[in-house]
C-alpha positions in Angstrom: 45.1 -4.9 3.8 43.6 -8.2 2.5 41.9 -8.8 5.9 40.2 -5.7 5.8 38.2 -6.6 2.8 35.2 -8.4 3.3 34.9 -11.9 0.8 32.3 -12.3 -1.1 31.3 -15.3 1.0 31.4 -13.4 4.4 29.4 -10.5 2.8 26.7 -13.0 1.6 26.3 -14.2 5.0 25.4 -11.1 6.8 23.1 -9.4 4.2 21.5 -12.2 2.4 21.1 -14.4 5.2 17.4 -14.5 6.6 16.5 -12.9 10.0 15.3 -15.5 12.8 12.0 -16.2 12.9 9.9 -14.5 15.6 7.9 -16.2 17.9 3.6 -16.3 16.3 2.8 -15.1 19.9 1.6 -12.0 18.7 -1.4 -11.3 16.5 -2.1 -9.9 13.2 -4.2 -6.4 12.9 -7.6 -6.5 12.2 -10.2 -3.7 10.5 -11.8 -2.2 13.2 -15.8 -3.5 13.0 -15.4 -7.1 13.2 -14.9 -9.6 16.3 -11.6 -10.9 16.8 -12.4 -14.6 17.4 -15.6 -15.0 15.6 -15.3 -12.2 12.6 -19.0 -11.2 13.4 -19.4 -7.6 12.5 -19.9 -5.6 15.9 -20.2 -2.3 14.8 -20.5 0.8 17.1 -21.3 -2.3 19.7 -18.0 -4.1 19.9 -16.4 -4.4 22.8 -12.4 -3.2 22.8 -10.0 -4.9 25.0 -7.3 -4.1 26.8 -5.2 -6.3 24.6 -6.1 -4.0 22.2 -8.9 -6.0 19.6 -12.4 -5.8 19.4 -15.2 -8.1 20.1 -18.5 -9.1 20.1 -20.6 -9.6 23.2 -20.2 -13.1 23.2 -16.0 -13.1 23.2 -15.7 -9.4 25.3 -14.3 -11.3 28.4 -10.7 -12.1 28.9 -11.5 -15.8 29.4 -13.9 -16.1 26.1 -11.1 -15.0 24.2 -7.7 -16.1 25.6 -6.5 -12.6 26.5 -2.8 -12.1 26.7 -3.1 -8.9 29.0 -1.0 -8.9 32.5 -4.2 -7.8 35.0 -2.4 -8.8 37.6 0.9 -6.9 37.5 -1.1 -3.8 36.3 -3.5 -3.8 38.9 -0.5 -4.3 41.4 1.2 -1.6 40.0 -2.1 0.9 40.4 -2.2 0.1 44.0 1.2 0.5 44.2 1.3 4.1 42.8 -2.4 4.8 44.5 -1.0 3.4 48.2 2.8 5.0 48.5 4.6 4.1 51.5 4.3 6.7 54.8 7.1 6.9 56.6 7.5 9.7 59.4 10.5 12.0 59.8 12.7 10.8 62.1 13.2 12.8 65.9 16.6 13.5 66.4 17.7 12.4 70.4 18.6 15.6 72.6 
């Protein structure tokens, strides 16, 4: 029975202890309106990414802005699903 009983040392260790951080990879949320990298306010003009954030005309490009987005693994997987395999039914032998 005293085993089942958590001390109060044991008890501390689980709740009060901190959670690990996370890695900074990803970014913090933004208002809608204003460029990611430069804060300039864009407007009905911004430009959204696929990374989901907005920018200005100047940072729209994946290389102005450091985008994170995989476009080569999705574009692979659209030509996958657009270009299935074809494979003929086989002929059975008399």
């Amino acid at each position: 029975p005293a085993a089942a009983t958590p001390t109060p040392a044991a008890a501390g260790a689980g709740a009060g202890a901190t959670p690990p951080s996370e890695p900074t990879t990803k970014k913090r949320k933004q208002k809608k309106g204003r460029c990611y990298e430069c804060r300039k306010r864009v407007g009905l003009t911004g430009f959204e990414c696929r990374c989901g954030f907005i920018f200005c005309g100047a940072h729209r490009y994946a290389e102005k802005h450091g985008c994170e987005f995989d476009y080569k693994s999705h574009h692979a997987a659209i030509l996958e699903k657009a270009n299935q395999k074809v494979e003929a039914a086989k002929v059975e032998k008399l």
